[in-house]
N, C-alpha and C positions, 0 to 999 in steps of 0.2 A: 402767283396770286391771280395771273390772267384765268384761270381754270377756277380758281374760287367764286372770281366774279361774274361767271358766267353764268345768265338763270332766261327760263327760257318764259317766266312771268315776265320778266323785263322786257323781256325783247316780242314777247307777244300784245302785251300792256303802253310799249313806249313810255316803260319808265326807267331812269339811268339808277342801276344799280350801283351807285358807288356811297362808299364811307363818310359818316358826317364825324364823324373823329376818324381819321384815317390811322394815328399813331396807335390807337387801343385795338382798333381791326388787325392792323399787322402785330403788333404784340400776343392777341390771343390767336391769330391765326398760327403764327410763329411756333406758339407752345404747341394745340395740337398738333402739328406738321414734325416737330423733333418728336414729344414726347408720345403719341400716338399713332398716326399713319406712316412715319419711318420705318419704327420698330414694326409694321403691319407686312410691310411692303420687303422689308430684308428679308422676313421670313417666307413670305410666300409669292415673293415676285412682284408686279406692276399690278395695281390697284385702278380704278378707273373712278373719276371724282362725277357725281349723280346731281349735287349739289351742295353748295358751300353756304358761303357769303351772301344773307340779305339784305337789303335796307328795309328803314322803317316803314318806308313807301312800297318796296315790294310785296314786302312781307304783309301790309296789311291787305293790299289787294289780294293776295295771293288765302287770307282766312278770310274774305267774305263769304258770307252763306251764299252766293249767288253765282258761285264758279266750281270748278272742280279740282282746284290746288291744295286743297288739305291743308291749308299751313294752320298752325295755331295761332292762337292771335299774337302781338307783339310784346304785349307783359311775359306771356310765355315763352317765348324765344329771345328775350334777351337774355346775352352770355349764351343761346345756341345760336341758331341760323344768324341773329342778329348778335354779330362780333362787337359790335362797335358803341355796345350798351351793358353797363354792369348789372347781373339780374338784381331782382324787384327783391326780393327776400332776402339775402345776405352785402349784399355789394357788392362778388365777386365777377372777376372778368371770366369767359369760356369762349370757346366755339364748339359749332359742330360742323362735319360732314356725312351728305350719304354715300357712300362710297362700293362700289362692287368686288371684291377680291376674283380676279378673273380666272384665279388656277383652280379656285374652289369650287364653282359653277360648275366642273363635271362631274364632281362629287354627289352636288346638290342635287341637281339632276335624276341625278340614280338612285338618288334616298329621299328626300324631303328634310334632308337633317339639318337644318341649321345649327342647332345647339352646338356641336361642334368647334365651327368656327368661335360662337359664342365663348363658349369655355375655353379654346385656346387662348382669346384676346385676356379675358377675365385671370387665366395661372398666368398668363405671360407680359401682359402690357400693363404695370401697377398703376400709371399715372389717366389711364381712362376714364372716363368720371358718370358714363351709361351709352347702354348698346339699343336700338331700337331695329328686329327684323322686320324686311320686307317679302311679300309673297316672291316677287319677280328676281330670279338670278341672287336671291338671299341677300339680296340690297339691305345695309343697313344703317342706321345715323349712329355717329360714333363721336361720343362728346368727351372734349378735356374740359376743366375747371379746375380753380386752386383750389378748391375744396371740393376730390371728387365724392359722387353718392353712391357708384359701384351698383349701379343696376343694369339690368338684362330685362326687357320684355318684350313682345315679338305680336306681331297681327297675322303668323301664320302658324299652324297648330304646333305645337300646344299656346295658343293665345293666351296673353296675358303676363306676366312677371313672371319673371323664371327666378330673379335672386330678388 
């Protein structure tokens, strides 16, 4: 969990990143970790965590127009970054992380391919519930939910929704 909690809004911001429901944080942290980033990690070795776990407090600092953290706002990341809030639309609990697969980066490297990895996770991890790629080292957010939505889109070419 130490590695989830760690965000570097927080620690630049001076605001404590920790759970206001701790028990739903570790429970949907829990699901992603068995049912997604295990299964990621047996296959392709040691994974490196980008970012995990936000609070509501981080998280909204972190979507001001007025910084450069990109976060979405926190209706939209509850049941992602924000574990510890059932999303807005269904009820449902989720997480996500961004996470690097480090054997793949010299792949990536040589090709620009992310799809790849993409489509491994998507025939091989059922319980994923969407993939979000990054330009840098094919960094990507990788979300569970109890009801997943099984999408793929990426901000590096081909941008846009892949499934």
């Amino acid at each position: 969990m130490r590695d989830f909690l760690y965000s570097e809004i927080s620690q630049i911001e001076n605001i404590p990143n920790i759970p206001d429901d701790p028990e739903l944080a570790v429970l949907a942290g829990k699901q992603l970790c068995e049912n997604v980033l295990e299964p990621i990690q047996e296959a392709f070795g040691r994974i490196s965590i980008r970012s995990g776990y936000r609070s509501s407090a981080v998280n909204a600092k972190g979507a001001e127009n007025s910084n450069q953290y990109n976060c979405a706002r926190n209706e939209a990341n509850y049941a992602r970054h924000i574990w510890d809030r059932r999303d807005v639309k269904s009820g449902n609990i989720g997480a996500t992380a961004c996470i690097v697969v480090n054997s793949f980066i010299p792949y990536y490297e040589r090709t620009d391919n992310w799809s790849a990895l993409a489509w491994w996770v998507h025939d091989n991890i059922s319980s994923y519930s969407s993939m979000e790629f990054f330009p840098k080292l094919a960094a990507f957010n990788v979300s569970w939910n109890e009801h997943p939505e099984k999408t793929i889109s990426s901000y590096v070419a081909p941008k846009g929704i892949l499934t």
